[in-house]
N, C-alpha and C positions, 0 to 999 in steps of 0.2 A: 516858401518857408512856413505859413499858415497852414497848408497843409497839410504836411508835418507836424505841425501842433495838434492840430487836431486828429490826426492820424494816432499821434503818444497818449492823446487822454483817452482816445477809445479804446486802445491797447490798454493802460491802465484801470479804465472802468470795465475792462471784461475780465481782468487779474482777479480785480477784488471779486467781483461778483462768482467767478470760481471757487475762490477761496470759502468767501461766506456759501458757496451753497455745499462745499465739503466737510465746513463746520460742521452745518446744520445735518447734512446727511451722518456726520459720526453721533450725532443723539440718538437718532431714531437705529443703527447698529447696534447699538449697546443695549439699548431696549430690547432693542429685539433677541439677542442674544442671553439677555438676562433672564427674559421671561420664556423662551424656549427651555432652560436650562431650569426653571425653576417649576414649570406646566408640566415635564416630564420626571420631575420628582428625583431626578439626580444627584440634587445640590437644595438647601434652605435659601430663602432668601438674600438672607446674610450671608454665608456663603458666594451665594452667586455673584454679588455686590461688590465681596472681598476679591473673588476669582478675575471679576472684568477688572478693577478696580489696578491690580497688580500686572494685566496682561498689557490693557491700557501706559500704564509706564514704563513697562518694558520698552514698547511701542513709541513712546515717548523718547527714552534715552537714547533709542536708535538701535537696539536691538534688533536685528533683521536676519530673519528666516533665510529670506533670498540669497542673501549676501555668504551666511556659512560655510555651507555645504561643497562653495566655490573654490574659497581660500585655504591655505594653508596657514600651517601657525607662523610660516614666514614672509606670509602675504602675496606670495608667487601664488599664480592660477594652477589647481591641480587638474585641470581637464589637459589629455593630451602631453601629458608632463614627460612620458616616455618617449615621444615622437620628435626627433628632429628632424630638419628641414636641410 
């Protein structure tokens, strides 16, 4: 049974440490994404700021790219939709 306990907390200290390093990894995206956008004269700063700032919460509420394209408006899979079996 010990180890198993110790088996759980190393599972858990490598969760968190994922976790923290994909915090840390979303600062330095945004940077970089901001100052790309901002060094090629596309967008003002504020602008760029406002732009990440809005994509960011989309991203937040679960907005997902992935996911659209897939579903229908009545959540049935549209790939193959005409093919039965």
């Amino acid at each position: 049974m010990e180890h198993l306990t110790i088996s759980l907390w190393a599972l858990v200290l490598l969760v968190a440490v994922a976790l923290a390093f994909d915090f840390m990894n979303g600062f330095h995206d945004a940077a970089n994404s901001i100052s790309t956008i901002v060094a090629t004269g596309a967008l003002t700063p504020k602008q760029a700021v406002i732009f990440a700032a809005a994509f960011n919460f989309a991203a937040l509420s679960g907005c997902s790219s992935s996911r659209s394209p897939r579903r229908s408006a009545r959540g049935r899979s549209t790939r193959n939709s005409s093919i039965t079996s």
